[in-house]
N, C-alpha and C positions, 0 to 999 in steps of 0.2 A: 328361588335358589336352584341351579340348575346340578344336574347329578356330580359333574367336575369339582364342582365346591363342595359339596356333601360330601365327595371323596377326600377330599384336601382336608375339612374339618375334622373328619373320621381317623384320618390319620394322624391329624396335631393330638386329638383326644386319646389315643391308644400309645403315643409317645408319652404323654404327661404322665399316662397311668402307669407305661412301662417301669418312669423313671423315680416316680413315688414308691412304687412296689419294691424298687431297691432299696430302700429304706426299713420298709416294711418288714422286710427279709434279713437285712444286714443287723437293725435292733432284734429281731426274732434269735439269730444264731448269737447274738451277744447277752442275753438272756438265756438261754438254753446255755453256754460254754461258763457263765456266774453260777451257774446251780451246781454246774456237775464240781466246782470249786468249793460252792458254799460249805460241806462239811470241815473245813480246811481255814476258810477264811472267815466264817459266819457274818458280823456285822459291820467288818472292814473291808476298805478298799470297793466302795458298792460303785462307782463310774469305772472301774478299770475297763471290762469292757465296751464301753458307750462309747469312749475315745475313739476305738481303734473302727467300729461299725459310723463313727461320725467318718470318720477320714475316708474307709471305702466307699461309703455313700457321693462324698464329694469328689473321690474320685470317679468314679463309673456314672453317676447318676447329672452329678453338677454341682451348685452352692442351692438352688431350692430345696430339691429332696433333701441335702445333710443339713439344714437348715429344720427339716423336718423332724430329722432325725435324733439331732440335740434333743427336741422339742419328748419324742418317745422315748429317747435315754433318759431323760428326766424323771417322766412319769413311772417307768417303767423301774428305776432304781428304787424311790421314793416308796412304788405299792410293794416290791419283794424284799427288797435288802437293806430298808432301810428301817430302823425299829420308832413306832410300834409299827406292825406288819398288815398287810390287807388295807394300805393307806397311805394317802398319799401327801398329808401332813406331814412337817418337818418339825420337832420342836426341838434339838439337840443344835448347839450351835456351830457344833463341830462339822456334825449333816451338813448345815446351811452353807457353810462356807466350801466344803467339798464340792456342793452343788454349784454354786457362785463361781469358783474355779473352772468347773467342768463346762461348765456354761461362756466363761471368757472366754476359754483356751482355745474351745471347739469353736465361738465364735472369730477368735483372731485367725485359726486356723481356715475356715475356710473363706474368708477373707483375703487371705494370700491364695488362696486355689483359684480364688474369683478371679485376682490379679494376672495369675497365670492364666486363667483360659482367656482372660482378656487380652493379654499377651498373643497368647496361641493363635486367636482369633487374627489379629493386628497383623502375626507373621504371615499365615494365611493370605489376607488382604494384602497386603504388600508382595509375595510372594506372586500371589494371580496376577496383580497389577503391573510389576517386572515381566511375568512371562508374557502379559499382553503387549508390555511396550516392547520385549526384546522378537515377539511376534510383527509384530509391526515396523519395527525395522527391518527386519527380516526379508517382509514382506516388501518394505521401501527400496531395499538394497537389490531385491530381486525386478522390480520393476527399473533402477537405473539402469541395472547391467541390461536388460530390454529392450532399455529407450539406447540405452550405450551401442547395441548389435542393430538396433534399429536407424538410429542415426550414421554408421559406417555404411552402412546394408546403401541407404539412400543419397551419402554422397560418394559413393563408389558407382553408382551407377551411371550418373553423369561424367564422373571421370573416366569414364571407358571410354568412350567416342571421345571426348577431348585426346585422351591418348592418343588413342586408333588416327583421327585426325593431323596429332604431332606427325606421326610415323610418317604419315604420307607425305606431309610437307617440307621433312627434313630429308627422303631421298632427291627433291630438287636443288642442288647444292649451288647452281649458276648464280641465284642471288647475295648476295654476300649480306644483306640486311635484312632478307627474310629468314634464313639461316639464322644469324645472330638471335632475332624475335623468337623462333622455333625454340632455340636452347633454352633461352632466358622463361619462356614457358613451362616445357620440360622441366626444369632446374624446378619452377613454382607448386609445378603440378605434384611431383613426385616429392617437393616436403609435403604440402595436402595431408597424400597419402603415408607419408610420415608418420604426421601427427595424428591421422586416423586408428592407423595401428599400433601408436605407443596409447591410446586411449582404450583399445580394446585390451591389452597387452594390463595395465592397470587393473581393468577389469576382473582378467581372468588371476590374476596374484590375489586377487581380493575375497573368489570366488575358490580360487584353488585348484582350478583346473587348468593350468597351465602344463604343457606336458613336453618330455623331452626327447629326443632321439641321442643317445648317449654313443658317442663310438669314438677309437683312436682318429684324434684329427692334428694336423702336422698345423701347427697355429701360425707359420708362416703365408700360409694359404690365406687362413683367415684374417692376419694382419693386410695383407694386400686385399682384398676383398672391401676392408673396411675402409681401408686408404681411397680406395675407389670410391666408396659411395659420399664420401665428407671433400672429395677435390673440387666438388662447387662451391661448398659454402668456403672453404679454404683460399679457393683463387679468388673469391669476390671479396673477400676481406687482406687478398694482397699478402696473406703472412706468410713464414718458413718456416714449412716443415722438413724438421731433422731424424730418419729411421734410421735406431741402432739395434742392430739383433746380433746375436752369435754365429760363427759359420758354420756350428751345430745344428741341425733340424732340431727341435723342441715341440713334443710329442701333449697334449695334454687329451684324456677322457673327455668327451662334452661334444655338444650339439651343433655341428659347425655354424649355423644359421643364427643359432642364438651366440656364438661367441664373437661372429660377423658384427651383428648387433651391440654386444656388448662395448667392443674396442670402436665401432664407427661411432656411438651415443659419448662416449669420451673425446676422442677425435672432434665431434660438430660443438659439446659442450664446452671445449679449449678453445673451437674456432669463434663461437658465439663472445665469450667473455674476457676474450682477448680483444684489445684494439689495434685499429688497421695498422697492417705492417709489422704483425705478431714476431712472436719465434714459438713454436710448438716441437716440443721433442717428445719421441715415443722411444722407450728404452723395453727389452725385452733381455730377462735374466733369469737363472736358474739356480737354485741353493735350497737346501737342505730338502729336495723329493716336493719342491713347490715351483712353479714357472709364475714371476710376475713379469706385467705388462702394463710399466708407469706411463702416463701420459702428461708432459711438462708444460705448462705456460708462464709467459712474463704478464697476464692477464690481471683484471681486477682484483682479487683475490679473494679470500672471506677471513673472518674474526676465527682464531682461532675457538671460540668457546661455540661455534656454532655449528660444528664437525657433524655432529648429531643431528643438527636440525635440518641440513641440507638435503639429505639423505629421504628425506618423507617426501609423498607426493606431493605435486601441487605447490612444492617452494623453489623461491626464486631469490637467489643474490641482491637483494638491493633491490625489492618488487617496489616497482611506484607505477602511476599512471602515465608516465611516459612509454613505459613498453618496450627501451633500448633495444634488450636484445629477445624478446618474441621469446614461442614456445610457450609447451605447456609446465615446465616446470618438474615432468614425470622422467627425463631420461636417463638420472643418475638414479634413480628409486629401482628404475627395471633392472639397470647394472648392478646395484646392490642386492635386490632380488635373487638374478637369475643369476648373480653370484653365488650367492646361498646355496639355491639347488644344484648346483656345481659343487657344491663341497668347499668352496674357495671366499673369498671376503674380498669388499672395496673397500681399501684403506684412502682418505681423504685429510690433505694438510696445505697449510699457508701458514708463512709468517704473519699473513694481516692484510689489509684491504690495500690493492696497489701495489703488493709485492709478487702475484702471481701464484700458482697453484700446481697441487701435483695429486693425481689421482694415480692407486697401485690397486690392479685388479691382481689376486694373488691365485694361483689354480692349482688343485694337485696335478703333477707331472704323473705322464703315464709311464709304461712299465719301459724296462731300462733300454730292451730292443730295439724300442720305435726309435729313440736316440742318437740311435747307431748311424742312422739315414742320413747320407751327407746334407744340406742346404744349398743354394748357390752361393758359392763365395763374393761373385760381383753384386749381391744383394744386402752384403754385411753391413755397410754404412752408406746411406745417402742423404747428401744434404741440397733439398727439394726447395727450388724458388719458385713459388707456384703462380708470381705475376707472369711469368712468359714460360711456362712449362707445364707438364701437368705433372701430377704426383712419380707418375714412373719414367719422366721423361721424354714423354712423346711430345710432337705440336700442338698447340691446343688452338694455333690460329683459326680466325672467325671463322675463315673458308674452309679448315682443313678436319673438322670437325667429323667424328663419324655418328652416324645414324646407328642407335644397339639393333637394327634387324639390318644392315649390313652386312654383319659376319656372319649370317645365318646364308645358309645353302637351298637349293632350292633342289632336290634328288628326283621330284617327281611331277612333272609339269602335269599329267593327266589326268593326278586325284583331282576326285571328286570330291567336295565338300561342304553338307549343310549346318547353317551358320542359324541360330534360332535362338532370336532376343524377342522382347516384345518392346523394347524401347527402339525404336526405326533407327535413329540416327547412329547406335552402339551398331546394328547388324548390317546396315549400309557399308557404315565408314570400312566394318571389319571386312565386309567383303568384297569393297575395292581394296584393299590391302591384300586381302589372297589372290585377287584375281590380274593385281599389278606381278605377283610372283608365280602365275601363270596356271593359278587353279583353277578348276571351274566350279561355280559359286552357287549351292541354291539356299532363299533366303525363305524363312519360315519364320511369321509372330505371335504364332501364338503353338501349344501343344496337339490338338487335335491336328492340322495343318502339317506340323514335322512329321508327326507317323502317318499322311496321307502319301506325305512326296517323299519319305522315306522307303515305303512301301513300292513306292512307281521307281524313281533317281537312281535308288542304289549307290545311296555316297560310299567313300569309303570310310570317312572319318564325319563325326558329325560334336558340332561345338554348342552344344543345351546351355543358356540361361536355366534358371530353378525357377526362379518365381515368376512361370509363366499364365497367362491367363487360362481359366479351365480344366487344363490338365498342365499341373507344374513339372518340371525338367528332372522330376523322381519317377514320377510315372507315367512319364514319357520312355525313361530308360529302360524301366521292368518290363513294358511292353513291348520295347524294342528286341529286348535280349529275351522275350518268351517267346516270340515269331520266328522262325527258323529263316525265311525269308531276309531278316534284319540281324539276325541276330553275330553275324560276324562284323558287323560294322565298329568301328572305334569311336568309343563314345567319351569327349573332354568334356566335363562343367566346369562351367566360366559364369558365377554366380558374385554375387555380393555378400552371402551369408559365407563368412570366415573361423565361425566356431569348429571347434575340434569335432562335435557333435557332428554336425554337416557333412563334413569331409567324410567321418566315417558312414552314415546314410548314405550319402553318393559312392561312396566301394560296395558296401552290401546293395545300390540299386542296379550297379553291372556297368557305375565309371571307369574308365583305366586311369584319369587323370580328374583332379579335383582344383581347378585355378583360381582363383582370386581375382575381381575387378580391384581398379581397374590393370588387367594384366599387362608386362613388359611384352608387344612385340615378336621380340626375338626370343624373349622363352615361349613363346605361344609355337613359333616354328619351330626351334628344337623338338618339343613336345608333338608336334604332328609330324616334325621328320624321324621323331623316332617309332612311333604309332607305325607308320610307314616301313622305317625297316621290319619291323618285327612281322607283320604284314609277308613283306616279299622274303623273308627268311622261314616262314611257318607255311608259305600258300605249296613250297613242294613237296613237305611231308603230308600236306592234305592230298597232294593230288598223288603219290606215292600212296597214299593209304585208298585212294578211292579206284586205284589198278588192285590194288590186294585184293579189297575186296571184290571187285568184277571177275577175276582169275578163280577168287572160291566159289564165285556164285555159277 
């Protein structure tokens, strides 16, 4: 028997004893509290205290010890207070039956104690057992959302260079069927990334960390924004879309990014569930200090009693294994969501399946001023044939098509620029794409390597992957921006990890920019032509500051 167990038994045996001693003590003071009574009561009422030191026992001690306790209320009645005295003979029959009583009562009594600590015990057990399973989900849910940032994370990365590769082959426009291909691509690639980010977007509603940039946005804006991103799915399914807005500007508080989202996830869900050759209307109205933003289809419809259901993630109209109309089933959830934390609701109706649908995202209107802001009046009502047109009008013939890093400028043909992936074909493709717009390009794959040729190059702007091999694209930055030599350089990351979490790590490592694969092109040049100005607008006050100080010195 080794000292562990001797301790263990040591301690069951000083328990037992602790709990008998209750007893011990509780008959002791129910004895002493009958005496100081006895001249008062003499040979009556001799259990009145044993009841009450039976019940303390069972409560403090357990049902053993009060168990026990009966056992020395007995005795203990019997040899003081009960006549003849000094014994523990009963021969009165009245005695007997007191005892008999005393004896039930305290037995049924702690009998029900039994039942409650068994009880107690039960809730206990059930109670750990919940906290274990609501741990374990806990634990499950945190591992999805994981595998959920870990699965975006890995097909984002492939998607870069497919991108990057789009870009290039869409500024050769002589072909008129390679073009077509390019689009039809594009068009595939960028739901991908869609459905990537309505999967993350789920996630973080799940987790709660969804977060917003709240400010006066003229929803006009964001209506056309959104108009834009659903004109693929809209011309390939041939329908007409009809925008009616006020020649009012309509101001609402909210996130433009997320209200982009919102009205384009309505938009692609009208284009989705409508058949070819639609009519989709989007009305925007204003009444009582709320701006709604309905979106109309003569599409399939749904049951009215299923209003509720549709709303949850994961559901779909008429899910069978054919798959009609694709998707993950999340884009009316985000909308009602991120409704919510707008202060505002998505109202959803149909007459019934085949009669068409109408979604009313409703928003508090901002304050009266922004109101005030004229609109375009030639943008009050258009009614958009999107088989030979695009959304706003333009050609959209096969040939005439543009490229999104078309409109992008090109201010500085000399920057310098190192591009550092560790997947070849993302840091290739991306650096024929700069070096078609006249940069000059150095490439790095791994972290140690970037701040070699950082150190020699002297780029001016430098494009970090994060999960580099070695030393990751964090602390590749901190090192960058602790070297004085490096450390005015402009540093973007162009990573796969999209959490909120990330973006802010990458500003505290010394990013100016935080991108997202796989990124758009033309915001990647914005973004480095802005880097750029700021650059040629700051370099005179440096050199303005480095005469001062030569003059004092």
């Amino acid at each position: 028997m080794n000292a562990s167990h001797l301790v263990s038994r040591r301690a069951q045996i000083i328990g037992i004893v602790s709990r008998y001693s209750i007893a011990v003590a509780a008959t002791g003071l129910a004895i002493w509290g009958r005496f100081l009574l006895d001249p008062w009561l003499h040979d009556q009422c001799p259990f009145s205290f044993f009841y009450l030191s039976v019940l303390v026992t069972a409560w403090i001690g357990g049902i053993g010890p009060a168990r026990f306790a009966i056992a020395l209320g007995s005795l203990a009645a019997a040899m003081f207070f009960i006549r003849p005295a000094s014994s523990i003979f009963i021969d009165e029959l009245a005695d007997f039956l007191q005892l008999s009583i005393y004896v039930f009562v305290n037995c049924v009594a702690t009998s029900l104690f039994r039942n409650v600590e068994r009880q107690k015990i039960d809730a206990e057990t059930r109670s750990e057992e919940n906290q274990r399973l609501s741990q374990s989900l806990r634990d499950t849910d945190a591992r999805k959302d994981e595998f959920l940032a870990l699965l975006a994370h890995e097909l984002r990365n492939p998607l870069a260079p497919i991108r990057s590769g789009l870009s290039l082959l869409e500024r050769d426009q002589s072909d008129q069927e390679t073009a077509r291909v390019c689009r039809m691509m594009r068009r595939h690639t960028d739901h991908l990334v869609h459905l990537t980010n309505d999967l993350l977007d789920v996630s973080r509603f799940c987790r709660g960390t969804i977060k917003l940039e709240i400010r006066p946005v003229n929803l006009q804006s964001a209506i056309e924004s959104a108009v834009e991103m659903s004109t693929d799915l809209i011309q390939e399914k041939h329908h007409h879309l009809h925008v009616l807005s006020p020649s009012q500007s309509l101001w609402v508080d909210g996130d433009p990014v997320r209200l982009t989202q919102m009205i384009g996830n309505l938009l692609s869900n009208a284009a989705k569930y409508t058949p070819q050759s639609g009519r989709i209307t989007l009305r925007t109205e204003t009444q009582n200090g709320m701006v709604s933003v309905s979106v109309e289809d003569n599409g399939i419809g749904f049951p009215p009693g299923e209003v509720d259901h549709i709303l949850e993630p994961f559901v779909q109209i008429n899910m069978n294994r054919t798959r009609d109309h694709g998707g993950l089933g999340v884009g009316l959830t985000i909308v009602h969501r991120l409704a919510g934390l707008h202060g505002g609701r998505l109202l959803a109706q149909s007459r019934g399946p085949g009669l068409g649908s109408c979604f009313t995202l409703e928003l508090p209107s901002a304050e009266e001023g922004f109101n005030e802001i004229p609109a375009h009046p030639d943008q009050c009502s258009r009614d958009l044939k999107t088989t030979a047109k695009s959304v706003w009008g333009h050609s959209s013939n096969d040939g005439e098509a543009d490229s999104p890093c078309d409109e992008v400028s090109v201010e500085d043909s000399t920057c310098r620029i190192l591009v550092v992936d560790d997947n070849l074909d993302a840091a290739q493709l991306l650096g024929e794409l700069l070096q078609s717009d006249g940069f000059e390009v150095i490439l790095a794959y791994d972290g140690f390597a970037a701040l070699e040729l950082a150190g020699r190059e002297h780029p001016d702007v430098a494009i970090l992957d994060i999960g580099l091999p070695g030393l990751d694209g964090m602390e590749v930055a901190r090192r960058l921006r602790r070297s004085p030599a490096t450390a005015g350089i402009k540093l973007v990351a162009l990573s796969g990890w999209a959490a909120t979490t990330d973006q802010e790590n990458g500003t505290r490592a010394g990013f100016e920019n935080y991108l997202v694969k796989p990124v758009n092109y033309g915001e990647l040049r914005t973004t480095i032509d802005q880097l750029l100005r700021l650059t040629e607008i700051h370099e005179p006050f440096a050199a303005s500051a480095r005469e001062i100080n030569t003059v004092a010195i």
